[in-house]
C-alpha positions in Angstrom: 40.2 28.6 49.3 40.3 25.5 47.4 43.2 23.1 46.9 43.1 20.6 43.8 45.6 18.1 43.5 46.3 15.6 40.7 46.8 11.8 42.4 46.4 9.4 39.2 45.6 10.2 35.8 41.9 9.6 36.9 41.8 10.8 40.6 42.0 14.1 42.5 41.5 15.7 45.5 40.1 18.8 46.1 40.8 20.4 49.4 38.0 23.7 50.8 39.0 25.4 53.4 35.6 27.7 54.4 34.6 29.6 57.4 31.1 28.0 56.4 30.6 24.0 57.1 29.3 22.1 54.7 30.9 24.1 51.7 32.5 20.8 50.7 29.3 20.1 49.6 28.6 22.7 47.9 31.5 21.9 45.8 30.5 18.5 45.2 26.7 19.7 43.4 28.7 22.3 41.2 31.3 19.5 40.5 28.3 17.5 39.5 27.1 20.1 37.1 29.6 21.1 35.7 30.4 17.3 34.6 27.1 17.2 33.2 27.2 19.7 31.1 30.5 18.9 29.5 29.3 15.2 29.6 31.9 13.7 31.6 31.3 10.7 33.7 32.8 11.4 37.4 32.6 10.0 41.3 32.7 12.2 43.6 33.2 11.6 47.6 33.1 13.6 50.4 35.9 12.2 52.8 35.4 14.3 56.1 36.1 17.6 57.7 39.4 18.1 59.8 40.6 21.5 61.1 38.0 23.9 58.7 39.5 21.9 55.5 36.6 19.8 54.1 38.0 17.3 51.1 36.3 15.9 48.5 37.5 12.7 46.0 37.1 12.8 42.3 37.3 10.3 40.7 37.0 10.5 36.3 35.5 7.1 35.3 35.2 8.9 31.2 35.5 12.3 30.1 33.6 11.8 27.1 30.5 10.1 28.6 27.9 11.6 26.8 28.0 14.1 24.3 29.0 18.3 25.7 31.7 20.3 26.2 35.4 19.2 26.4 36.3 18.5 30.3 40.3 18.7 31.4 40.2 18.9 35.2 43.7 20.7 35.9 45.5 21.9 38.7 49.2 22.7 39.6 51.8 20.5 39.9 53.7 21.0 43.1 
C-alpha cells in the first residue's frame, strides 16, 4: 500500500506499508527511474521504518532537468 502526500510545491512523502522490509527501497530505485526517464531532477530519502510503514522524502529540485517525458507527481488532497 502506498501513501503519497503533497507537503510543498516541491516536497512529498510517500508512505509503504509492505509485509516485505526493505520495500521502501525498492520504491526509492523505481522513483529514481522513473525521474530519469522523464528527465526530472529529484532527492530522494529514506527516513526510517516504524510499525511496517517504511517512508521515503521527495524532494523535486526541476522537473525539466534534462530533456524526456513530462513528470507531475500527484496524489490526493486530503
Amino acid at each position: 500500500e502506498l501513501d503519497l502526500r503533497h507537503q510543498t510545491a516541491t516536497q512529498y512523502s510517500l508512505a509503504c506499508r509492505s509485509p516485505i522490509a526493505g520495500s521502501g527501497h525498492v520504491f526509492i530505485g523505481i522513483l529514481r527511474a522513473m525521474a530519469d526517464d522523464y528527465g526530472a531532477l529529484v532527492m530522494l530519502e529514506h527516513l526510517g521504518a516504524s510499525q511496517g510503514i517504511e517512508t521515503i522524502s521527495i524532494s523535486l529540485v526541476a522537473s525539466e532537468f534534462a530533456t524526456g517525458r513530462r513528470f507531475d507527481l500527484g496524489c490526493r488532497d486530503d
